[in-house]
C-alpha positions in Angstrom: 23.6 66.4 -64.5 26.8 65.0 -62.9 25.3 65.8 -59.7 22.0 64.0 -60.3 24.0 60.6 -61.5 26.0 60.9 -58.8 23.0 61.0 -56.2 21.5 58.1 -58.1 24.0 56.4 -58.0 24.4 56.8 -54.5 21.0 55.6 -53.6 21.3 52.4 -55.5 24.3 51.5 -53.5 22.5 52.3 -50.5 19.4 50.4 -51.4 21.8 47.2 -52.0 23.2 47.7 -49.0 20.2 47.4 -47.3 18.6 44.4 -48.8 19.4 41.0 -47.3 19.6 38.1 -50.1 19.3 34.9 -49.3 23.0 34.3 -49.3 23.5 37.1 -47.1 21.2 35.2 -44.9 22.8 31.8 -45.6 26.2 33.4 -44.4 24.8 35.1 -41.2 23.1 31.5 -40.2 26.5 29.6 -41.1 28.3 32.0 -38.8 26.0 31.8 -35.8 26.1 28.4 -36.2 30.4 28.5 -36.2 30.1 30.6 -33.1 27.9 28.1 -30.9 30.4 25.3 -32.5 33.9 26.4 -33.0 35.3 24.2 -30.5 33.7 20.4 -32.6 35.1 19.3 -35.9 33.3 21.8 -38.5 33.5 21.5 -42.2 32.9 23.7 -45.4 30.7 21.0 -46.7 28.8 20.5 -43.1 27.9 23.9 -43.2 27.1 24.4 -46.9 24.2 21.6 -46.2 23.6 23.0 -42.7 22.3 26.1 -44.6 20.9 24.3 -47.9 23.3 25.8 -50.0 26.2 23.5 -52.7 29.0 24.1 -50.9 30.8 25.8 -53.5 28.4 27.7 -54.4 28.4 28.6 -50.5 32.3 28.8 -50.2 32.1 31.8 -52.7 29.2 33.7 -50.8 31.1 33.4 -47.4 34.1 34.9 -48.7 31.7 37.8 -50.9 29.6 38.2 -47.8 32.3 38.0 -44.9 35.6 39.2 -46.6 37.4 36.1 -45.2 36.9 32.6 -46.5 35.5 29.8 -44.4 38.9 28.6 -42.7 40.1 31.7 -41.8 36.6 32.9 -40.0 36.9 29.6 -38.1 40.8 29.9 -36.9 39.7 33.5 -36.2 37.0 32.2 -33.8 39.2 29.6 -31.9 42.0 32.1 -31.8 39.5 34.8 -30.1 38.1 32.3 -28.0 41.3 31.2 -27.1 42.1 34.9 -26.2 39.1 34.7 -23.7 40.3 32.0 -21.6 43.7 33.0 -21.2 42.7 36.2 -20.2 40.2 34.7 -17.7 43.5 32.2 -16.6 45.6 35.2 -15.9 44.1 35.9 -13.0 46.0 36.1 -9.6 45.1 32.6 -8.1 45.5 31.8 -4.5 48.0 29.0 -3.6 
């Protein structure tokens, strides 16, 4: 019996996993659109209406979805970004 909750169980989770709600969606669009705009003034509440969600209401899915809240993800994309460049910068340069 234990065995057979257990593997139920199991499949439910993976089933959940699998299906993409709309917020799931909502948060995958607001992130694309924070990568191809990192670098302009981006807000919670710009977003939020970019993907037709309340922005609180949106402010909670990012951080559900993503596991980081919406100011974090963003310094994390300037930082990496940031990364990129110096690494491309580091490159012997000839004088």
């Amino acid at each position: 019996m234990r065995d057979v909750v257990l593997h139920a169980v199991h499949s439910i989770n993976k089933i959940n996993n699998s299906v993409k709600t709309p917020s799931y969606i909502a948060v995958q669009q607001a992130m694309k659109y924070i990568l191809q705009h990192f670098s302009e003034r981006i807000t919670l509440n710009q977003i939020a209406e970019h993907v037709h969600l309340n922005s609180s209401y949106f402010s909670i899915q990012f951080k559900k979805e993503n596991g980081k809240n919406f100011i974090d993800y963003l310094k994390e994309c300037r930082i990496e970004k940031a990364k990129e460049l110096l690494k491309e910068t580091n490159s012997p340069s000839s004088f």
